[in-house]
C-alpha positions in Angstrom: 128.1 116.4 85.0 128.5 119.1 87.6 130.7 119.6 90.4 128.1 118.8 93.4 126.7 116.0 90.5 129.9 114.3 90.6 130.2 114.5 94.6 127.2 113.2 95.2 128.2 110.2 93.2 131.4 109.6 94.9 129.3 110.0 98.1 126.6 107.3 97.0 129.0 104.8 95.9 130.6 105.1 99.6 127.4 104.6 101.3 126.9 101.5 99.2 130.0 100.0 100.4 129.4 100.7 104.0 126.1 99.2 104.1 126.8 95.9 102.1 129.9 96.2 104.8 127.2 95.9 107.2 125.2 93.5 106.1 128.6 91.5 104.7 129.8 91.7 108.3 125.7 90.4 109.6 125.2 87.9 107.5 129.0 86.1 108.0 128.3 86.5 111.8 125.3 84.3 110.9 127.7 81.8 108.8 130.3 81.8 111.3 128.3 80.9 114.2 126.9 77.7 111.9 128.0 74.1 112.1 126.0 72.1 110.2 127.4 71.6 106.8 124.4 71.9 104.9 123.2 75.1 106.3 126.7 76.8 105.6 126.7 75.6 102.1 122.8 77.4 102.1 124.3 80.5 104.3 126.7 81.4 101.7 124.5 81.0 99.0 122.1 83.4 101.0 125.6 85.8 101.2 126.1 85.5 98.0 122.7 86.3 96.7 122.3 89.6 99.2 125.6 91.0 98.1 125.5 90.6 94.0 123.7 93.4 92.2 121.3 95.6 93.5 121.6 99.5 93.7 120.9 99.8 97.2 117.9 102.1 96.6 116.0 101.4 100.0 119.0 101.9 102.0 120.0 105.2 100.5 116.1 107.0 100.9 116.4 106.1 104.5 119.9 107.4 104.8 119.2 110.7 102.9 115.4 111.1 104.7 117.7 111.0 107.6 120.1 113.6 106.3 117.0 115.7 105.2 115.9 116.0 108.5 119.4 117.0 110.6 121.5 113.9 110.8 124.7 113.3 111.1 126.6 112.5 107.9 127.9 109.2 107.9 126.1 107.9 111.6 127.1 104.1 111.9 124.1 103.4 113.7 121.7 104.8 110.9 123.8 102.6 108.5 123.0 99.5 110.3 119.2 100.3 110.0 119.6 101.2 106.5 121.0 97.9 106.1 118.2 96.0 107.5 115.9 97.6 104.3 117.7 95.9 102.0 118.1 92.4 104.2 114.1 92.8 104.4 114.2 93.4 100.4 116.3 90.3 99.8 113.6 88.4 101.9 111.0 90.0 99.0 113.0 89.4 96.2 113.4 85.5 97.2 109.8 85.2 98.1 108.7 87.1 94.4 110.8 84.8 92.9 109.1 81.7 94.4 105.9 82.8 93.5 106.7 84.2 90.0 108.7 80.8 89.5 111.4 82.7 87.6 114.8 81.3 87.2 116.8 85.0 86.7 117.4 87.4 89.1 120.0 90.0 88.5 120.7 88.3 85.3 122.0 85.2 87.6 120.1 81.9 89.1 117.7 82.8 91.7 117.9 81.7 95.1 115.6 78.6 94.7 117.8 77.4 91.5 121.1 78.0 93.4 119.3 76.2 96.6 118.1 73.2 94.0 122.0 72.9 93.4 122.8 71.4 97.1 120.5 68.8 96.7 122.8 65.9 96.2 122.3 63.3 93.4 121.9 60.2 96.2 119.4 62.1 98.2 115.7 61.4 98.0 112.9 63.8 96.9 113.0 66.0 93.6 115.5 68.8 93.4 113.3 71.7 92.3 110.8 71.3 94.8 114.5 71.2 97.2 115.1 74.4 95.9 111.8 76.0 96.5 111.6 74.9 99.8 115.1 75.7 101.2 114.7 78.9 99.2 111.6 79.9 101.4 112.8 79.3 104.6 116.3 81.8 103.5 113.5 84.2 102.7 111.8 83.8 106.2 115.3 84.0 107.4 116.1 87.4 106.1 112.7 88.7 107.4 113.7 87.5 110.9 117.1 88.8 110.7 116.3 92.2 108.9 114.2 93.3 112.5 117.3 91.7 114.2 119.6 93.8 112.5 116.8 97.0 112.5 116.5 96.7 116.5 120.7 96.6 116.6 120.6 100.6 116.4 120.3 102.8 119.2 118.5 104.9 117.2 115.8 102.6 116.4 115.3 101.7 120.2 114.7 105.3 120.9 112.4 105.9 118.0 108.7 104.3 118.0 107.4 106.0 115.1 110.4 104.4 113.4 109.7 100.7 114.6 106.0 101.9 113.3 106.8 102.8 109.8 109.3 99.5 109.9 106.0 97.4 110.4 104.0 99.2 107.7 106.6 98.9 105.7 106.8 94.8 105.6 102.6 95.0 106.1 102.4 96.6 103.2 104.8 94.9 101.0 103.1 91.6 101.7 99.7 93.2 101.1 101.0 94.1 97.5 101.9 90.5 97.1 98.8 89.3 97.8 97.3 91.8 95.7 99.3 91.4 92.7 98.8 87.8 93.0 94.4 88.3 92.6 95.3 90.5 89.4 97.6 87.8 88.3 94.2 85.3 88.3 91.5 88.0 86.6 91.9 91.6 84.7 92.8 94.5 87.0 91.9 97.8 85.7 94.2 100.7 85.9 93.4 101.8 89.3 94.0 98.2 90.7 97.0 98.2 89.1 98.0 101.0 90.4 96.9 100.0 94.4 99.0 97.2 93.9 102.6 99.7 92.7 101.6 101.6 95.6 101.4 98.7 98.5 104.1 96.5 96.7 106.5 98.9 95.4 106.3 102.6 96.1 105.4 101.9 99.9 108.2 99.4 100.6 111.0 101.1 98.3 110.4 104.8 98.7 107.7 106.3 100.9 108.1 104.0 104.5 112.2 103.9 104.1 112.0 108.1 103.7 110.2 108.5 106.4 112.1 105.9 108.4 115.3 107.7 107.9 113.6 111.2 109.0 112.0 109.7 111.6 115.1 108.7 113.3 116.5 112.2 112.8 113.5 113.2 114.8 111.5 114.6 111.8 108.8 117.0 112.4 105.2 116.4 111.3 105.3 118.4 108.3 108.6 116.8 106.9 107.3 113.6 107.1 104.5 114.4 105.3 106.1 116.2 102.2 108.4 112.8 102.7 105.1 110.7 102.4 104.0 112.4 99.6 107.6 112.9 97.4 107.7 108.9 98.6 104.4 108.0 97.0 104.6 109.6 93.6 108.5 108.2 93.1 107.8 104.8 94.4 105.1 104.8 91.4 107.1 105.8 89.0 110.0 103.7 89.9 107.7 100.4 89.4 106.3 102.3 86.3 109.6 102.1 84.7 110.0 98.5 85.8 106.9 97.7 84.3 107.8 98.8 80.8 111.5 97.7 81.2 110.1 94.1 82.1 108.0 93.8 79.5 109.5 95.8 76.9 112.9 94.6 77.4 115.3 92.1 77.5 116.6 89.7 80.3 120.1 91.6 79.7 118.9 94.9 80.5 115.5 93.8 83.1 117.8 90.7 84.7 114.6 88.2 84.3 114.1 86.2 81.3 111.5 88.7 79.4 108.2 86.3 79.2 108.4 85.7 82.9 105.4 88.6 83.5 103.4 88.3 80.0 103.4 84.3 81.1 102.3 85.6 85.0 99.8 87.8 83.7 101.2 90.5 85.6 98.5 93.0 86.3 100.6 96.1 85.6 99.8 99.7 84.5 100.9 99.0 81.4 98.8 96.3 80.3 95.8 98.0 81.9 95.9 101.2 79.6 96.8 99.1 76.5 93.6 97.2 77.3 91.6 100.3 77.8 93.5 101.7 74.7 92.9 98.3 72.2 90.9 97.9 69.6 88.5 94.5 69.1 91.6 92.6 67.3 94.1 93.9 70.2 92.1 92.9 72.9 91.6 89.4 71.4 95.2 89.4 71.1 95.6 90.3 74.8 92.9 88.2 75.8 94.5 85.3 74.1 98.2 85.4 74.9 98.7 87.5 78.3 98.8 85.3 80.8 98.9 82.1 79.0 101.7 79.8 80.5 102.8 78.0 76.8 103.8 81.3 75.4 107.1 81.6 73.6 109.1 84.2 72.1 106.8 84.4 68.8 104.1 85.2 71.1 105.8 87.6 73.1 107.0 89.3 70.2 103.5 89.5 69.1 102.6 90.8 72.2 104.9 93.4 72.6 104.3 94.4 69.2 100.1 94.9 69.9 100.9 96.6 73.3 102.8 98.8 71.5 100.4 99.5 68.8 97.9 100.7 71.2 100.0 103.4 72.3 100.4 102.4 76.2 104.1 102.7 76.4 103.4 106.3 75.6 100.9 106.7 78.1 103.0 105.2 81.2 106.0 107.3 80.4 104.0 110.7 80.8 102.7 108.9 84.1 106.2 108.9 85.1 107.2 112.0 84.4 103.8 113.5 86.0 105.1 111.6 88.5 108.1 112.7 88.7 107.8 116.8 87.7 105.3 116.2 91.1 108.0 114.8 93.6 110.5 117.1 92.8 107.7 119.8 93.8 106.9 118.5 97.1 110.7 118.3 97.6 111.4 121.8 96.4 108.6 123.3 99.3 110.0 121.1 101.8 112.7 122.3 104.9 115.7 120.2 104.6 119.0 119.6 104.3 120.5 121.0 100.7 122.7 118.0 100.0 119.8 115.9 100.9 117.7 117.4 98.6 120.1 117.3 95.6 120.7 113.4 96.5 116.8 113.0 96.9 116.4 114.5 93.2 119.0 112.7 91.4 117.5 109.2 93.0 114.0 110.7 91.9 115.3 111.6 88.4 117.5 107.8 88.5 113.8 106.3 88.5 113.2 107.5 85.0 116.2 106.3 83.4 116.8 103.1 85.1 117.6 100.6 83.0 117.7 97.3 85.6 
């Protein structure tokens, strides 16, 4: 690793602390100000939940778009708003969970599991559907407090574009949803699958949160445009790499138990090429077991093995690194910041190799 390679890590491991410091410090102001017994017990598991795990990787585009575009190392107040990405993406990840009924997050019980827990032996009603329930109201709790927290900054109050890209942001990360959730009920073909990375993933996680940053640094047209378009074309690659780590992997490396998207019937790029890819006996085999609910670990074997055999894995990972060889050209004709743009390529090039 080289010098600046090393610094910048030193540097990013910093920033992480600083802004689970502020959402640490947020959410206990919310626990602190709490009576009721119950919802303490549920505002600690909320804590808990926000601060395990997680790279950080929405809070850190928006800090760096910021430094790309002139702004001050370090600024508090652009902290705080970077904070409120990840307190919206904690809202997402509990909702997704909900939906995909999946008991792992992080390799740990999700938040409707560890909400199912309070539900105490002598009470009435069943625990799971407890669980879900509490579960979505923390999830409409972190969407409320992430705009909270967002509106907090000075610098947020000053900037409407940036209140602008904070709404497209969470309108297009619930558009995904509701996308992903029609492919989940019929085939999508590639370029549906790939609508849905864009609005679900590549919007929310890269492109809006870039721009967000530069935006509050009082980014320039053109900036924010190369931003848009570096934003886009990592966003899909990051999900790219989730697809094929979710499906090809295991729960110790993707954090969810691995069946949880061939029993969804995730419509993901992956499984789109391999059925454009199949022959007759694949597709039957597709057909069959992806998106059937009884599946085990024979058929997901069986699966994996067929997806395989068409040669889709192969096709998703040049996809990526098109993707990738094409963000780190818009960032290489863009005006910004040289530290910035060193950060901004090794989080681009961290999207190929992620392994969680």
């Amino acid at each position: 690793m080289s010098v600046l390679a090393e610094e910048l890590a030193e540097g990013r491991v910093g920033l992480r602390a600083q802004i689970d410091g502020r959402l640490d410090s947020f959410l206990r102001g919310r626990l602190d100000a709490e009576s009721n017994p119950e919802a303490r017990q549920a505002l600690q598991l909320l804590h808990t939940f926000a601060l395990r795990g997680g790279k950080r990787v929405r809070p850190l585009f928006c800090y760096w778009g910021w430094r790309g575009a002139g702004g001050e190392a370090g600024d508090p107040e652009v902290l705080g708003a970077a904070a409120a990405l990840e307190l919206f993406h904690t809202a997402a990840l509990i909702h997704d969970d909900i939906i995909d009924e999946s008991d792992l997050r992080r390799g740990r019980a999700t938040m409707h599991m560890s909400m199912g827990q309070l539900h105490a032996s002598e009470w009435r009603g069943e625990q799971r559907r407890f669980g879900l329930c509490s579960a979505l109201l923390a999830g409409n709790a972190c969407l409320v407090w992430s705009e909270d927290l967002f509106q907090e900054s000075p610098l947020v109050v000053r900037s409407a574009r940036a209140r602008a890209l904070f709404g497209r942001l969470r309108s297009s990360a619930v558009y995904g949803e509701f996308l992903d959730l029609v492919g989940e009920a019929r085939d999508s073909t590639m370029d549906e699958a790939l609508k849905i990375v864009r609005h679900k993933t590549a919007s929310y996680t890269v492109r809006y949160p870039l721009q967000i940053g530069g935006a509050l640094a009082g980014a320039d047209e053109e900036l924010l445009a190369a931003y848009d378009r570096f934003g886009l074309l990592i966003g899909e690659a990051f999900q790219l790499r989730d697809d094929l780590v979710g499906f090809l992997g295991t729960a110790g490396v993707s954090g969810k138990a691995a069946a949880d998207d061939a029993r969804k019937g995730k419509p993901t790029a992956l499984i789109a090429a391999a059925r454009e890819l199949a022959d007759n006996g694949q597709r039957d085999c597709l057909d069959h077991l992806y998106g059937a609910p009884w599946i085990g670990d024979a058929e997901v074997a069986r699966l994996r093995e067929t997806v395989e055999k068409t040669g889709a894995p192969a096709v998703i990972e040049r996809m990526i690194h098109e993707r990738h060889d094409g963000a780190l050209s818009q960032l290489r004709e863009a005006s910004l910041h040289p530290t910035a743009r060193a950060e901004l390529e090794l989080l681009a090039t961290a999207s190929l190799n992620r392994d969680s």
